[in-house]
C-alpha positions, 0 to 999 in steps of 0.5 A: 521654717522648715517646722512649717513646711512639715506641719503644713504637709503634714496637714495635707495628709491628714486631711486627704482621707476625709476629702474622699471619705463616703460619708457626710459631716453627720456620719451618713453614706453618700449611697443611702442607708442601711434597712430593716430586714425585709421582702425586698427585691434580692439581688445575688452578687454572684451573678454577673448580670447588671445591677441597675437600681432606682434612687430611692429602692431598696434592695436584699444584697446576698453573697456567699450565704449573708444577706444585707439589706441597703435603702438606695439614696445617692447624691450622683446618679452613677455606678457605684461599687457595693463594697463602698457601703456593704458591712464590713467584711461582707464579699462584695463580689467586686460588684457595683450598682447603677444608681438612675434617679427616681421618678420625682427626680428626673427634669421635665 
């Protein structure tokens, strides 16, 4: 019985990283993914002015000298740290962005 109880806590512990993983089943971000190179709006993440960002936008992140850019698509239209899509070891500043839902998706 004990072998049991192990294999079952085991089991939770595992399973608990992919219950709050960033990604959906097929490997995309919740928050959108990633663009071509583009003129897009730019937004420096040393400045400490809000970022508020349209669902659906797409957007030149800079920081430190690198520069990525990130088509917006989130599923819940709220804040949502840069860090949880930015490429590895890219300076995210501890920035978040605010997601508001784009026209089309807005009640009315």
């Amino acid at each position: 019985m004990k072998n049991i109880n192990a294999l079952y806590i085991a089991g939770i512990f595992l399973a608990c990283p992919m219950a709050h993983a960033d990604t959906f089943p097929n490997g995309q971000s919740h928050y959108g993914s990633p663009a071509p190179a583009g003129s897009y709006r730019s937004v420096d993440l040393s400045q400490k002015t809000p970022i508020n960002v349209t669902c659906g936008e797409t957007l030149n992140f800079t920081s430190k000298g690198r520069t990525f850019a990130w088509k917006v698509s989130s599923i819940r239209h709220s804040h949502v740290p840069v860090a949880r899509f930015a490429p590895p070891g890219f300076d995210t500043q501890g920035r978040s962005i605010f997601v508001m839902p784009a026209e089309h998706e807005r009640g009315g």
